[in-house]
mmCIF file of the N, C-alpha and C atoms, coordinates in Angstrom:
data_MODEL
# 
_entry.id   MODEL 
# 
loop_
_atom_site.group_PDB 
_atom_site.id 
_atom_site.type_symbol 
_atom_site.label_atom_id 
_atom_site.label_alt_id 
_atom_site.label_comp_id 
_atom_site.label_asym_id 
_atom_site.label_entity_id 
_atom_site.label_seq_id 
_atom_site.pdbx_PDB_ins_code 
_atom_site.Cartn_x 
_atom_site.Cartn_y 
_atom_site.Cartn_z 
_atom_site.occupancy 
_atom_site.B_iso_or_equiv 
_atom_site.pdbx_formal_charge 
_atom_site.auth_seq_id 
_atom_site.auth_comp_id 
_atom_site.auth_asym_id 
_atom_site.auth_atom_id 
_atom_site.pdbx_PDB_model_num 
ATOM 1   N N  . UNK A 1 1  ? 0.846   -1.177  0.000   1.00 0.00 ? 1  UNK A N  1 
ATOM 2   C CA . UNK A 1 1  ? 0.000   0.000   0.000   1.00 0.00 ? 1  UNK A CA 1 
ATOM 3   C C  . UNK A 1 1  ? 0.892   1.240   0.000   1.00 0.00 ? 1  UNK A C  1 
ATOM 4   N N  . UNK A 1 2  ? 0.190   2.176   -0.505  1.00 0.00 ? 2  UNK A N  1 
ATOM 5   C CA . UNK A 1 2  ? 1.037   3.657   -0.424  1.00 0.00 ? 2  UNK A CA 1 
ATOM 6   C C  . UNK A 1 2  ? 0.595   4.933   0.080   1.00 0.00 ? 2  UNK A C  1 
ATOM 7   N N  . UNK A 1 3  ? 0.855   5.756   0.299   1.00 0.00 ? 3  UNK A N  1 
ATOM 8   C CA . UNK A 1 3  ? 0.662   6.909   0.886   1.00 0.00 ? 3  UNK A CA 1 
ATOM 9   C C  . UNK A 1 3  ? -0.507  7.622   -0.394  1.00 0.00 ? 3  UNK A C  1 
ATOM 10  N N  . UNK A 1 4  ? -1.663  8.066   -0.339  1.00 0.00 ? 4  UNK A N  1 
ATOM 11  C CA . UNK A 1 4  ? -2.255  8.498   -1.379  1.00 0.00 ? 4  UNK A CA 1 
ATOM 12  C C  . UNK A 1 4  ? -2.053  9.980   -1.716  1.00 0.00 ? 4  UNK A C  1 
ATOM 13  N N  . UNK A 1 5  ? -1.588  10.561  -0.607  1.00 0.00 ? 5  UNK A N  1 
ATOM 14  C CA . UNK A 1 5  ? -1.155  12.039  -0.985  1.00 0.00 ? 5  UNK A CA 1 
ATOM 15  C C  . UNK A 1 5  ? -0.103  12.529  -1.564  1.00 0.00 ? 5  UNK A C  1 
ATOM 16  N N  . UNK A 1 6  ? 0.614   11.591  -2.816  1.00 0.00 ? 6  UNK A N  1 
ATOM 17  C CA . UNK A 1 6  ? 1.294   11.619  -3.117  1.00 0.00 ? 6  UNK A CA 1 
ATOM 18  C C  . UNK A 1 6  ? 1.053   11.841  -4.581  1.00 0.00 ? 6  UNK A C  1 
ATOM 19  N N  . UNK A 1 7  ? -0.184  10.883  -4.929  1.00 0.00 ? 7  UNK A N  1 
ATOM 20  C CA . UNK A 1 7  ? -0.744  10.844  -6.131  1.00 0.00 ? 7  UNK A CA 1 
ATOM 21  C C  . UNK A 1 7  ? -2.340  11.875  -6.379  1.00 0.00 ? 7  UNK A C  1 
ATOM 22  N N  . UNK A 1 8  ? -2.156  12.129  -7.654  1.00 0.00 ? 8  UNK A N  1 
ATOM 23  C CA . UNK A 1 8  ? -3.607  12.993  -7.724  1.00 0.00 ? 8  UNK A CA 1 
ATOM 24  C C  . UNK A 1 8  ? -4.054  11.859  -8.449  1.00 0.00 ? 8  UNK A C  1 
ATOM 25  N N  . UNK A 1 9  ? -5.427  11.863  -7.853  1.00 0.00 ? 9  UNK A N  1 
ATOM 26  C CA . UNK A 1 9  ? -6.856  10.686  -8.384  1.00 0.00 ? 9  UNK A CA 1 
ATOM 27  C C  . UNK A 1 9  ? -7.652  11.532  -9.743  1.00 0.00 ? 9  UNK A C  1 
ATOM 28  N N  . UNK A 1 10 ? -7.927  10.301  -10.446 1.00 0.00 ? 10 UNK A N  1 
ATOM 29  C CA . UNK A 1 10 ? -9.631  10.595  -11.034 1.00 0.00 ? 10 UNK A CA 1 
ATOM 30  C C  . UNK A 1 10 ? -10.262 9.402   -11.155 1.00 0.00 ? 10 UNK A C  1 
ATOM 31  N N  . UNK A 1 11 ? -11.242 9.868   -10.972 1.00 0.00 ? 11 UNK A N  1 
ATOM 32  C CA . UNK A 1 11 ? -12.333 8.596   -11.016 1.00 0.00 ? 11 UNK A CA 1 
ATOM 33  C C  . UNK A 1 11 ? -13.276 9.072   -12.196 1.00 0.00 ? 11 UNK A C  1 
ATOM 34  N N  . UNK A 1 12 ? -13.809 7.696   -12.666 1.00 0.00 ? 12 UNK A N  1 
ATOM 35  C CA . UNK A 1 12 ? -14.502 7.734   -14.228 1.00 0.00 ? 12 UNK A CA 1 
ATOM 36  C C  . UNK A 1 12 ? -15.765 9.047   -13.536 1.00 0.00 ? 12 UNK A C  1 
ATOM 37  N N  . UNK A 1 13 ? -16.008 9.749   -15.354 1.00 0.00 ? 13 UNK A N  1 
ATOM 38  C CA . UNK A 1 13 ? -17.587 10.488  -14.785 1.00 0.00 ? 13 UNK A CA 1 
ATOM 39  C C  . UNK A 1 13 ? -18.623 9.704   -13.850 1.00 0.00 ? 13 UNK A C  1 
ATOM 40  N N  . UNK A 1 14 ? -18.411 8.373   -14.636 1.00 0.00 ? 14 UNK A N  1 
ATOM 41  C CA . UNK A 1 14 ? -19.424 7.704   -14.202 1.00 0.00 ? 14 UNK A CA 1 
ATOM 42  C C  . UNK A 1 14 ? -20.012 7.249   -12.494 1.00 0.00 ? 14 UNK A C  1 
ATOM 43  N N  . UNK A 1 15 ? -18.862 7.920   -12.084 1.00 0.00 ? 15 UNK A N  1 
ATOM 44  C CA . UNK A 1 15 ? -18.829 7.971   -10.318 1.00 0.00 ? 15 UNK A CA 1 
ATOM 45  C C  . UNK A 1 15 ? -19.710 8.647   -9.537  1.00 0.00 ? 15 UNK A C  1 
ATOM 46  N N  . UNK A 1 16 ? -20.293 9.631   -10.353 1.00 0.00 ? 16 UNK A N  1 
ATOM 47  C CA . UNK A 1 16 ? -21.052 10.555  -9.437  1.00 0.00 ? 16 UNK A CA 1 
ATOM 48  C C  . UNK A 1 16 ? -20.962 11.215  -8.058  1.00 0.00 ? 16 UNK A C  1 
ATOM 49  N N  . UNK A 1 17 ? -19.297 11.703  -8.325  1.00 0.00 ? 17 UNK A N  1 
ATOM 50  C CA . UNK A 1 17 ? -18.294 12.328  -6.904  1.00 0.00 ? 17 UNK A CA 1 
ATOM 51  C C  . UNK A 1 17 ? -18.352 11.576  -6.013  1.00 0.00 ? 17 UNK A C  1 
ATOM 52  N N  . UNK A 1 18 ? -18.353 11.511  -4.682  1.00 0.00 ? 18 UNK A N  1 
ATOM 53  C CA . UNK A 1 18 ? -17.609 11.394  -3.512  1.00 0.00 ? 18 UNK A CA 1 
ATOM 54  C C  . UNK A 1 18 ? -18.847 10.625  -2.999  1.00 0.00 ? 18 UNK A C  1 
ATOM 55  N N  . UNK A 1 19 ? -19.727 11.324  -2.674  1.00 0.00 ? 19 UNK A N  1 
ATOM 56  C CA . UNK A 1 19 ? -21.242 10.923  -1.702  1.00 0.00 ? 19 UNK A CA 1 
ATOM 57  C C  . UNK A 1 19 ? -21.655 10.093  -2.406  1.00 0.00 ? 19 UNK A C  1 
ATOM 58  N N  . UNK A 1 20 ? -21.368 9.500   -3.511  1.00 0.00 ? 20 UNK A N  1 
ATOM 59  C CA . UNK A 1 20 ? -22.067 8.475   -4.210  1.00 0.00 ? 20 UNK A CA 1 
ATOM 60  C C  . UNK A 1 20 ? -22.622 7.213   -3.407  1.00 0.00 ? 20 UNK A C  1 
ATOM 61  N N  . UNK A 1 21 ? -20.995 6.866   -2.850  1.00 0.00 ? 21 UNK A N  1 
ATOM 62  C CA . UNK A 1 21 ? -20.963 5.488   -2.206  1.00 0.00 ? 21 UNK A CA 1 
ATOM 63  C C  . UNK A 1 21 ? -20.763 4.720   -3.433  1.00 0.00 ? 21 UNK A C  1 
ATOM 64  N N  . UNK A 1 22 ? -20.625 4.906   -4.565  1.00 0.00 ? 22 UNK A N  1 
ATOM 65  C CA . UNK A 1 22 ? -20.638 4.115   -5.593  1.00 0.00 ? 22 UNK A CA 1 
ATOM 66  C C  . UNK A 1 22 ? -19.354 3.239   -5.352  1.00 0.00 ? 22 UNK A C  1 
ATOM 67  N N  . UNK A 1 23 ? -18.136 3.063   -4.560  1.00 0.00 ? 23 UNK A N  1 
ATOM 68  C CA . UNK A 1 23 ? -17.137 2.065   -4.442  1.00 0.00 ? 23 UNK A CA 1 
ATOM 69  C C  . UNK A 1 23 ? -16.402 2.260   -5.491  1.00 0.00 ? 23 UNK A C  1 
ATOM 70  N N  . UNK A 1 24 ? -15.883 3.433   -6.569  1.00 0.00 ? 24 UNK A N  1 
ATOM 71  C CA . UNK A 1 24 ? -15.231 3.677   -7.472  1.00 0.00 ? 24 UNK A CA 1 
ATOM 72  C C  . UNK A 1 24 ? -14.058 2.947   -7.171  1.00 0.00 ? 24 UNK A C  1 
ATOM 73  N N  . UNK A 1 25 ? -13.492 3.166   -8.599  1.00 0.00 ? 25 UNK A N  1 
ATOM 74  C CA . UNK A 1 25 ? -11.994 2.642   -8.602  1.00 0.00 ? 25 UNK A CA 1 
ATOM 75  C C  . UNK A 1 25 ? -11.450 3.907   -9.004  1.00 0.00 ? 25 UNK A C  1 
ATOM 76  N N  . UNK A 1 26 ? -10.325 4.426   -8.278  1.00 0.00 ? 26 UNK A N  1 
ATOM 77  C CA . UNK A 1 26 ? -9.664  5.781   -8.669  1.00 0.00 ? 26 UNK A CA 1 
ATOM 78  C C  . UNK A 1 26 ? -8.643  5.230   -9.458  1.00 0.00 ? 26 UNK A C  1 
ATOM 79  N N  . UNK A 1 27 ? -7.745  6.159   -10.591 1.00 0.00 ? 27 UNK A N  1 
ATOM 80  C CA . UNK A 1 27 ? -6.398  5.897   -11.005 1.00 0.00 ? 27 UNK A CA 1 
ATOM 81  C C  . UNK A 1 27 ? -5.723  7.173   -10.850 1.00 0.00 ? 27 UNK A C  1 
ATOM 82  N N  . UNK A 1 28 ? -4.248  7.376   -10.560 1.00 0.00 ? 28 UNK A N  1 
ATOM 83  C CA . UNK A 1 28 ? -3.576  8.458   -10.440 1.00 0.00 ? 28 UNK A CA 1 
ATOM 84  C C  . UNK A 1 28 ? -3.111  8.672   -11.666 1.00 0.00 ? 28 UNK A C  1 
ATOM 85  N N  . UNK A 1 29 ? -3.249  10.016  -12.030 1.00 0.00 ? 29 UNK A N  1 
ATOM 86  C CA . UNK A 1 29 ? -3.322  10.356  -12.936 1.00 0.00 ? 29 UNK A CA 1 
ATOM 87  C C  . UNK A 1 29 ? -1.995  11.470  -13.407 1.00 0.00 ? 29 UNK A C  1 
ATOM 88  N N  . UNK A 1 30 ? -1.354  11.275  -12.532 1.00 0.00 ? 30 UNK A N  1 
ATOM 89  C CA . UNK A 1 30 ? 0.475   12.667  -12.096 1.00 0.00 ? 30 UNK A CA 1 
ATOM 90  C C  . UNK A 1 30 ? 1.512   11.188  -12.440 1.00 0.00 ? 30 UNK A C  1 
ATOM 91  N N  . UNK A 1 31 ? 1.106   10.188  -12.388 1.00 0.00 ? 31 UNK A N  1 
ATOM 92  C CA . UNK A 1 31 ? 2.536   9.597   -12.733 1.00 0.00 ? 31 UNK A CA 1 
ATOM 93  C C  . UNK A 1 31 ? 3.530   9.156   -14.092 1.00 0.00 ? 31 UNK A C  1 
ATOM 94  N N  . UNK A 1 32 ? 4.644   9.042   -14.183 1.00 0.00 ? 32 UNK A N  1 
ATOM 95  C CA . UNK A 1 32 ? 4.903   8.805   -15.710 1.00 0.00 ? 32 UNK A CA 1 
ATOM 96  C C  . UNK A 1 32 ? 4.150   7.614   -16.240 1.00 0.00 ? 32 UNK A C  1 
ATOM 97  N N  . UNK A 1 33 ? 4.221   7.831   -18.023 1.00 0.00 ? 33 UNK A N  1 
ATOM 98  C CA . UNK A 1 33 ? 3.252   6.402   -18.836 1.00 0.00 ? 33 UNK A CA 1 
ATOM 99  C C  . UNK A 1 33 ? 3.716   5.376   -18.225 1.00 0.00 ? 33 UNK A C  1 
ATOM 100 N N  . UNK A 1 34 ? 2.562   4.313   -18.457 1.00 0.00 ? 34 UNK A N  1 
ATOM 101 C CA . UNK A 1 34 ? 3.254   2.436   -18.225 1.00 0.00 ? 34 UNK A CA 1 
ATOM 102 C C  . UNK A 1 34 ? 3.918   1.953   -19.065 1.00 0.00 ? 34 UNK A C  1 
ATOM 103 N N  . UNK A 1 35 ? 3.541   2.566   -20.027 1.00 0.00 ? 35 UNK A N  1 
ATOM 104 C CA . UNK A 1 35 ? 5.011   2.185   -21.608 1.00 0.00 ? 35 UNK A CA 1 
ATOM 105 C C  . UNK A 1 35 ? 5.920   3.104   -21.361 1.00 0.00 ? 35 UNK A C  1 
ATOM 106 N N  . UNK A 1 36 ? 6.501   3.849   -20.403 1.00 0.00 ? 36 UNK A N  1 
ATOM 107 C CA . UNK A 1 36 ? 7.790   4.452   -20.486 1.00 0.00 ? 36 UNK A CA 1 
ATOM 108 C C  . UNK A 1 36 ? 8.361   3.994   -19.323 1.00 0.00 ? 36 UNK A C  1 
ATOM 109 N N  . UNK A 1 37 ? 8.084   2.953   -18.327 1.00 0.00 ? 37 UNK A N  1 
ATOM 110 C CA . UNK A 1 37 ? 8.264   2.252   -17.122 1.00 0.00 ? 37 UNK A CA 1 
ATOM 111 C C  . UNK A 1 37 ? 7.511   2.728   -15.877 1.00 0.00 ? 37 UNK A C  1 
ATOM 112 N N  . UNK A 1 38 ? 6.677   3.866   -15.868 1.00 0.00 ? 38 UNK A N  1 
ATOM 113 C CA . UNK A 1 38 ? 6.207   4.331   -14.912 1.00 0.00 ? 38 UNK A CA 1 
ATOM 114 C C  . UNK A 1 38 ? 5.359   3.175   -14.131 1.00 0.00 ? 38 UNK A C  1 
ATOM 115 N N  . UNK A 1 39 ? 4.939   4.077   -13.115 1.00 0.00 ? 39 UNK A N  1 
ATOM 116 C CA . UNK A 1 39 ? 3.834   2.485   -12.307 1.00 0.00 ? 39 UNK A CA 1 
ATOM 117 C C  . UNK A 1 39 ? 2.480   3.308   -12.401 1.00 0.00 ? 39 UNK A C  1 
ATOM 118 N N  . UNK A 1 40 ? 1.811   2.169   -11.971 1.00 0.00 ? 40 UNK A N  1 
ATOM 119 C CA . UNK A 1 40 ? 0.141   2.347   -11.884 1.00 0.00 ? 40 UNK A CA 1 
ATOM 120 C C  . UNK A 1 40 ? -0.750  2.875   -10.553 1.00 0.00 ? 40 UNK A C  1 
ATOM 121 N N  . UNK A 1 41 ? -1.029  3.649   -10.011 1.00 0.00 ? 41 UNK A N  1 
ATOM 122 C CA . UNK A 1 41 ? -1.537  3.255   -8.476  1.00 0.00 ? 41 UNK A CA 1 
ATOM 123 C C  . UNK A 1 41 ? -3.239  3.558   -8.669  1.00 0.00 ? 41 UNK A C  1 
ATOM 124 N N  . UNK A 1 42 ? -3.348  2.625   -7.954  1.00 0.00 ? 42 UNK A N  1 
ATOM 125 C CA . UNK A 1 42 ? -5.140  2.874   -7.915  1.00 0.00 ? 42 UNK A CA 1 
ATOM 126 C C  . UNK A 1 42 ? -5.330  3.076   -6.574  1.00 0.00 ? 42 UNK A C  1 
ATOM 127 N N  . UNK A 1 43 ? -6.761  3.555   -6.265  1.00 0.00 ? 43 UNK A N  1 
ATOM 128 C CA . UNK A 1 43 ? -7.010  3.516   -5.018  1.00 0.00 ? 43 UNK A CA 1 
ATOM 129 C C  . UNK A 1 43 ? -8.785  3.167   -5.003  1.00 0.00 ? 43 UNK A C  1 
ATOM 130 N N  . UNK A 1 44 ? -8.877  2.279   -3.395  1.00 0.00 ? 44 UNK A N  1 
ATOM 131 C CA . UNK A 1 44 ? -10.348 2.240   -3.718  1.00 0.00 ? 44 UNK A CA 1 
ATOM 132 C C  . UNK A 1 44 ? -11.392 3.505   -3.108  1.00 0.00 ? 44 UNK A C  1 
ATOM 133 N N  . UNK A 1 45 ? -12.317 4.287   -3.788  1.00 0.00 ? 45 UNK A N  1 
ATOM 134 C CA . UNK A 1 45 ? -12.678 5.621   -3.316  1.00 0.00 ? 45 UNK A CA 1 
ATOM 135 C C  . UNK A 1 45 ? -13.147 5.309   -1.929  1.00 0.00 ? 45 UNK A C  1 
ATOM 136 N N  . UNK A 1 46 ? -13.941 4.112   -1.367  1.00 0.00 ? 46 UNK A N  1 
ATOM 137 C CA . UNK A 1 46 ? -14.750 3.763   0.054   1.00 0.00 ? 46 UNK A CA 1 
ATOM 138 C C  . UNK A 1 46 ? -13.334 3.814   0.864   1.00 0.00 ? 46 UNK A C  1 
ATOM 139 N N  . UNK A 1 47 ? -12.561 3.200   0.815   1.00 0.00 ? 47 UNK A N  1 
ATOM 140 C CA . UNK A 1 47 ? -11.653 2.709   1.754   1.00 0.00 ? 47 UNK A CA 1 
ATOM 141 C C  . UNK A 1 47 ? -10.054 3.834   1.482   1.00 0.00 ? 47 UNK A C  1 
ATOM 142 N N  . UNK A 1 48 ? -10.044 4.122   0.531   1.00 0.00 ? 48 UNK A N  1 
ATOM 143 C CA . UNK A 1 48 ? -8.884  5.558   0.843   1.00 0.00 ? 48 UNK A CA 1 
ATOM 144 C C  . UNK A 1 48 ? -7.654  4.229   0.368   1.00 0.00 ? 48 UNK A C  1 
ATOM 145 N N  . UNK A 1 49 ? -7.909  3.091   0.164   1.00 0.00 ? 49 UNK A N  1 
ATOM 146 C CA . UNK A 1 49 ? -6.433  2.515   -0.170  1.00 0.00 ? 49 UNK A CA 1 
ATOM 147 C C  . UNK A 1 49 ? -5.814  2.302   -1.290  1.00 0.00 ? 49 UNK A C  1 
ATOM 148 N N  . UNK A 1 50 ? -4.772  1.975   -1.195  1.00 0.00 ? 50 UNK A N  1 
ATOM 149 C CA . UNK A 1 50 ? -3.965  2.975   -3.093  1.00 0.00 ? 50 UNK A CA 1 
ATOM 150 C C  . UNK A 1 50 ? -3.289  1.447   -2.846  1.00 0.00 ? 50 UNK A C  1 
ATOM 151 N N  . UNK A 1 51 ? -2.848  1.070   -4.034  1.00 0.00 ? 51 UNK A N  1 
ATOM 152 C CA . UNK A 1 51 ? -2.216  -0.051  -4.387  1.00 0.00 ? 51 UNK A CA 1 
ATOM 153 C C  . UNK A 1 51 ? -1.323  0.424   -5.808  1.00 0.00 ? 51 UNK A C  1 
ATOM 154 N N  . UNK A 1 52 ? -0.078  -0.004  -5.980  1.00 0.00 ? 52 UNK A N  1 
ATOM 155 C CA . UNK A 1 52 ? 0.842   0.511   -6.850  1.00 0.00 ? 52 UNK A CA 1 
ATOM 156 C C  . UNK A 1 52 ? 1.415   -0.935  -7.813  1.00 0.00 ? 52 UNK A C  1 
ATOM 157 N N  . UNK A 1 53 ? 1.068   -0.325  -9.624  1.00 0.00 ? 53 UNK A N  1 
ATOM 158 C CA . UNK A 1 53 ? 1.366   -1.888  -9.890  1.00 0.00 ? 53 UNK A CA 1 
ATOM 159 C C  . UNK A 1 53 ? 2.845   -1.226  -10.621 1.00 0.00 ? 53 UNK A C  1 
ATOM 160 N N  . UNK A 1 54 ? 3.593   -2.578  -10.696 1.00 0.00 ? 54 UNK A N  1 
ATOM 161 C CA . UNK A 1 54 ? 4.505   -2.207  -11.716 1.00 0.00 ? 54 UNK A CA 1 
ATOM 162 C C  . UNK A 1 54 ? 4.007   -2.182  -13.353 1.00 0.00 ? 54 UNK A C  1 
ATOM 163 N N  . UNK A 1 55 ? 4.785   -1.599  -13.864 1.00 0.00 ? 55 UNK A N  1 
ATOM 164 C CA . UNK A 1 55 ? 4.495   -2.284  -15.842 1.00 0.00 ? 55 UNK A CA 1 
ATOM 165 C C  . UNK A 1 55 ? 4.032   -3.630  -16.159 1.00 0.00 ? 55 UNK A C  1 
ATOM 166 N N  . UNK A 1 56 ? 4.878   -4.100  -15.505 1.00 0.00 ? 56 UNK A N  1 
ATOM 167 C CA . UNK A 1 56 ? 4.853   -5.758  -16.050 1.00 0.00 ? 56 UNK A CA 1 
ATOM 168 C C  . UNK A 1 56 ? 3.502   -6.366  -15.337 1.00 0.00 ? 56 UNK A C  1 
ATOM 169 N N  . UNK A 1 57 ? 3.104   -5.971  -13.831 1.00 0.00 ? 57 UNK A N  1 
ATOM 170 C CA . UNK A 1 57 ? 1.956   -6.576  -13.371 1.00 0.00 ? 57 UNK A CA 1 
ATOM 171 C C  . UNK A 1 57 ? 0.570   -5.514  -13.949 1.00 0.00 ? 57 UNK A C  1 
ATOM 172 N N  . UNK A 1 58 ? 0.910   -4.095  -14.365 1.00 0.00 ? 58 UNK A N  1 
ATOM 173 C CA . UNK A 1 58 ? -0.280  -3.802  -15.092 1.00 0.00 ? 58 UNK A CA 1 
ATOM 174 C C  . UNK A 1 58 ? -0.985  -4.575  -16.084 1.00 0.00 ? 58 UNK A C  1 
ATOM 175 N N  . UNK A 1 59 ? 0.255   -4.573  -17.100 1.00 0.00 ? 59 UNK A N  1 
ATOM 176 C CA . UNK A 1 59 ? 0.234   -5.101  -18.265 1.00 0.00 ? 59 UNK A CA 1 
ATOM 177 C C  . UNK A 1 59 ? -1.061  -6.617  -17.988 1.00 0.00 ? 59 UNK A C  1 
ATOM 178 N N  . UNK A 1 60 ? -0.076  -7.095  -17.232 1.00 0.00 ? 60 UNK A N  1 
ATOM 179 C CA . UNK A 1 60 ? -0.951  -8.648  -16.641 1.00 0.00 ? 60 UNK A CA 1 
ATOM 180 C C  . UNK A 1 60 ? -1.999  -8.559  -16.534 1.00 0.00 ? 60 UNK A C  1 
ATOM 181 N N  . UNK A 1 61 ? -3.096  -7.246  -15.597 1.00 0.00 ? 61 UNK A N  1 
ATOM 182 C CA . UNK A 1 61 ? -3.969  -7.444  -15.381 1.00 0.00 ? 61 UNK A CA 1 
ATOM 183 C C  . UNK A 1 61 ? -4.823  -7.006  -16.745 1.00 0.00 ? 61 UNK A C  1 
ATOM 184 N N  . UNK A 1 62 ? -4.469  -5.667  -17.455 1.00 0.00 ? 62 UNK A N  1 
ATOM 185 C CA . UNK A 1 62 ? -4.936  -5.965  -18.198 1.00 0.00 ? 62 UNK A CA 1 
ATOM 186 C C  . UNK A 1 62 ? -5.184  -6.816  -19.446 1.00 0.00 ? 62 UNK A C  1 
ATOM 187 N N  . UNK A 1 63 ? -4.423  -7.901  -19.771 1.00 0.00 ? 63 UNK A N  1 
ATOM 188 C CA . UNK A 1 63 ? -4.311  -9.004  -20.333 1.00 0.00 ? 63 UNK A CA 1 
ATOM 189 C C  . UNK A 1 63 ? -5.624  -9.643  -19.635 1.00 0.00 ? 63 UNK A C  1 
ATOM 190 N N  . UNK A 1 64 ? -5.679  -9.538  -18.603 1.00 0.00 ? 64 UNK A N  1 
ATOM 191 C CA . UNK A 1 64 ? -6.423  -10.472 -17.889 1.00 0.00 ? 64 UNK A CA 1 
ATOM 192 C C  . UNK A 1 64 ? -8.076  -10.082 -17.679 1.00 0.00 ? 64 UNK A C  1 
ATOM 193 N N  . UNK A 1 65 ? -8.151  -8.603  -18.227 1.00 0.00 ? 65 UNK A N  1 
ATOM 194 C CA . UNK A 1 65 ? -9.622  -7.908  -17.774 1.00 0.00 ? 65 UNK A CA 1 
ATOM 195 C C  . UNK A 1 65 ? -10.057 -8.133  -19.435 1.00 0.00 ? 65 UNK A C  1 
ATOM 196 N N  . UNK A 1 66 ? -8.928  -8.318  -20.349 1.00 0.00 ? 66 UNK A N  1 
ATOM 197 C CA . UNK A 1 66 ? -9.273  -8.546  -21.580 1.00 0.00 ? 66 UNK A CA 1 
ATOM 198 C C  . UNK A 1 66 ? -9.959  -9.954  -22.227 1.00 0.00 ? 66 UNK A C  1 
ATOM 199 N N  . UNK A 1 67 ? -9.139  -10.910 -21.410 1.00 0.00 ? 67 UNK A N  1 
ATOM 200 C CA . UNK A 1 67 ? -9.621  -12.101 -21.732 1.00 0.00 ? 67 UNK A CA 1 
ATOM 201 C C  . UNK A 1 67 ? -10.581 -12.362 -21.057 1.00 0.00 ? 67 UNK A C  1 
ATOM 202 N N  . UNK A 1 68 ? -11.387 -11.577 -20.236 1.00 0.00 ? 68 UNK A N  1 
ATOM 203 C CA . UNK A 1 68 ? -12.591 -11.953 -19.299 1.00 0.00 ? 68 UNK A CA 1 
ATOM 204 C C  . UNK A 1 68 ? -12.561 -12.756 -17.940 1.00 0.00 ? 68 UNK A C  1 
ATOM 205 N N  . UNK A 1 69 ? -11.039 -12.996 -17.832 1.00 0.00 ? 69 UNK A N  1 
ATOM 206 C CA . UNK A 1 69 ? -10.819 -13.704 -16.669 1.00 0.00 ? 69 UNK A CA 1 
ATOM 207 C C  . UNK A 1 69 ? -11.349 -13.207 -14.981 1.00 0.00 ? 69 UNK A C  1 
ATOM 208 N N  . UNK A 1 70 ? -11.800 -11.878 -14.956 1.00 0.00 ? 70 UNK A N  1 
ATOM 209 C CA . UNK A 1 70 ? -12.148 -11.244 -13.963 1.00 0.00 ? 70 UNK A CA 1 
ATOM 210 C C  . UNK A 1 70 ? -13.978 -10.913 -13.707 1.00 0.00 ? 70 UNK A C  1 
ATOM 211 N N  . UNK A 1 71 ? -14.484 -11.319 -15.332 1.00 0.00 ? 71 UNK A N  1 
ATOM 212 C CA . UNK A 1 71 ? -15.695 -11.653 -15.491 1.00 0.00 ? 71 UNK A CA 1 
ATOM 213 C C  . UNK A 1 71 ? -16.798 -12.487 -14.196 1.00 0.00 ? 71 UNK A C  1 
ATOM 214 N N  . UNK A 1 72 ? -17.775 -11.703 -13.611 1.00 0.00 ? 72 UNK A N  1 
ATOM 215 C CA . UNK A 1 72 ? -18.916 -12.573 -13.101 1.00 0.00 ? 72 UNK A CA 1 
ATOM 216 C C  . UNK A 1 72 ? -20.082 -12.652 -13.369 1.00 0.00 ? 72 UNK A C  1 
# 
């Protein structure tokens, strides 16, 4: 986990700000590209927690949101 005040968030329009409760997924949006080695950090909007991927484990997941493997 990481410190979130480090990174600036956005969350999709589709969030409907803060009071939603909607459980968004934030992405930081200040760090260098994932194709130039930068990392990824997300955070979840309910819980304030940021998680940081590398390139190589971005890459993975999205491989993985592509093939439907995360599908329910």
């Amino acid at each position: 986990m990481a410190e979130s005040n480090r990174y600036v968030f956005r969350a999709s329009s589709l969030c409907n700000g803060e009071d939603s409760g909607c459980g968004c997924v934030e992405v930081a949006t200040n760090l260098a590209d994932v194709a130039t080695g930068g990392t990824v950090a997300l955070r979840d909007s309910k819980t304030g927690l940021v998680s940081v991927f590398t390139p190589h484990e971005w890459r993975g997941f999205v491989r993985g949101v592509k093939a439907g493997e995360f599908d329910i």
